[in-house]
PAMARMAR-225698 format. One record per residue (C-alpha): x, y, z negated; residue number from 1. Coordinates in nm, 2 decimals, decimal comma, m for minus. Layout:
+--------+--------+--------+-----+
:      u :      v :      w :   k :
+--------+--------+--------+-----+
:      X :      Y :      Z : NUM :
...
+--------+--------+--------+-----+
***
This chain:
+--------+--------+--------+-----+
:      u :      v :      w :   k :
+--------+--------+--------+-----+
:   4,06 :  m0,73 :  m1,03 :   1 :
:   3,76 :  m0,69 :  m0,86 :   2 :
:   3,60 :  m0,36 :  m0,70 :   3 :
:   3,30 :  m0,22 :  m0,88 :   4 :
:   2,99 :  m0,18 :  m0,65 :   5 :
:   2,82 :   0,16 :  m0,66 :   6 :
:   2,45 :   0,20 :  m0,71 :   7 :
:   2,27 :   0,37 :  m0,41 :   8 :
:   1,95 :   0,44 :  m0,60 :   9 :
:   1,80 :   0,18 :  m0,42 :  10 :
:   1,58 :  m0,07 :  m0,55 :  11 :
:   1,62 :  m0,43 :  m0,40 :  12 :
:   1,32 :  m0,40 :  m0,14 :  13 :
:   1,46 :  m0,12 :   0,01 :  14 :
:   1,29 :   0,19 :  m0,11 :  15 :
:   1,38 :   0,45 :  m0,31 :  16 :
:   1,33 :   0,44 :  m0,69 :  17 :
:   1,03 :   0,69 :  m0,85 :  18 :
:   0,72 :   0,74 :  m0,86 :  19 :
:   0,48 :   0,48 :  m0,67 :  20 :
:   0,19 :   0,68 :  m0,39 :  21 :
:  m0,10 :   0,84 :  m0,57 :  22 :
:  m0,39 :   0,61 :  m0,57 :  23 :
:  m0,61 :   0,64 :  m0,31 :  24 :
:  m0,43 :   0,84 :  m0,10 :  25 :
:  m0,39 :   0,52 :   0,16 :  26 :
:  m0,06 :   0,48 :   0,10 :  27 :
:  m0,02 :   0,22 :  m0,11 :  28 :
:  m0,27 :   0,01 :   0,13 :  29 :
:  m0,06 :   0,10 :   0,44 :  30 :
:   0,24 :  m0,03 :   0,25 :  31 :
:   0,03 :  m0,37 :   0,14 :  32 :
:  m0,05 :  m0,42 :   0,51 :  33 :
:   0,31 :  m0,35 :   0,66 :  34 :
:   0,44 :  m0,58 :   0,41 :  35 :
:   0,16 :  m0,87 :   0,51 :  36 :
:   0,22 :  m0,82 :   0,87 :  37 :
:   0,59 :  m0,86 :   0,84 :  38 :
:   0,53 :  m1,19 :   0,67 :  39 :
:   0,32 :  m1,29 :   0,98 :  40 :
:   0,00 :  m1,26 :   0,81 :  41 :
:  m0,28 :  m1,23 :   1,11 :  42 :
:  m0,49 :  m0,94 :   0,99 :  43 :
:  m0,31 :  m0,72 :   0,72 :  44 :
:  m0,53 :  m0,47 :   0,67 :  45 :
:  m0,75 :  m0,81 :   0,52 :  46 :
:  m0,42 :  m0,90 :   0,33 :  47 :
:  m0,41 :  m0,54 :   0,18 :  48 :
:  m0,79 :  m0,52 :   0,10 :  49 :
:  m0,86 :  m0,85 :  m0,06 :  50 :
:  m0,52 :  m0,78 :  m0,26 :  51 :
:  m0,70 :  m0,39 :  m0,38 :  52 :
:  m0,99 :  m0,57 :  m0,45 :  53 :
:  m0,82 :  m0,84 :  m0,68 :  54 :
:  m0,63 :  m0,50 :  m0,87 :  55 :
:  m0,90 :  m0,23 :  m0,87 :  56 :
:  m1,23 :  m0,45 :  m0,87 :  57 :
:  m1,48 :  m0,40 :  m0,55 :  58 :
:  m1,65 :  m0,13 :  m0,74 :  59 :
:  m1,34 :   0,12 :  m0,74 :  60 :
:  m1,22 :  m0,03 :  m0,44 :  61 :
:  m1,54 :   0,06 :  m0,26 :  62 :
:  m1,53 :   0,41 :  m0,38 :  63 :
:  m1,14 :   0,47 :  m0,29 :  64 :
:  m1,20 :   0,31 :   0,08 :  65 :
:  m1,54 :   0,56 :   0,07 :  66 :
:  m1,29 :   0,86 :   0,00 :  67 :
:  m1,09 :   0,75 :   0,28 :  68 :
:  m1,30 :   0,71 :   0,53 :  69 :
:  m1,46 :   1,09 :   0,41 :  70 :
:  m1,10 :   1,24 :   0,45 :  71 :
:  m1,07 :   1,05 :   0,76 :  72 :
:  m1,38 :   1,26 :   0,88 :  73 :
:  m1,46 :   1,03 :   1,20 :  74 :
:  m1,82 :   1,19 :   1,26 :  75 :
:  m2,09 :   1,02 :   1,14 :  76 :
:  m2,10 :   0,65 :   1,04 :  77 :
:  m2,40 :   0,48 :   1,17 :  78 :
+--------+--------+--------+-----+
***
């Protein structure tokens, strides 16, 4: 008779089942971009943009990279 296998809560990818990062907090792109650059993609932050932009649109896209770059608060942009 075979053993049953217990259920760690784990999904297959490795992360914990629940609730996915609010949207446009950053985390979600960071995640995109770890993800491309582990699959040996040369620029992930590219990877990660061109994928939000294929989800959101360039229009919210645009505004949620605007937020970021405000909360980031780097100075001024020229």
């Amino acid at each position: 008779m075979a053993a049953k296998k217990s259920s760690s809560g784990k999904s297959k990818s490795g992360g914990t089942k629940g609730k996915a990062p609010k949207l446009g907090s950053g985390k979600r792109f960071k995640q995109v971009a770890a993800s491309a650059a582990k699959s040996g993609a040369r620029d992930p932050n590219a990877v990660a943009a061109s994928v939000g932009r294929k989800k959101y649109g360039a229009k919210k896209m645009g505004a949620m990279s605007a937020a970021g770059r405000k909360r980031k608060g780097n100075g001024k942009r020229k």
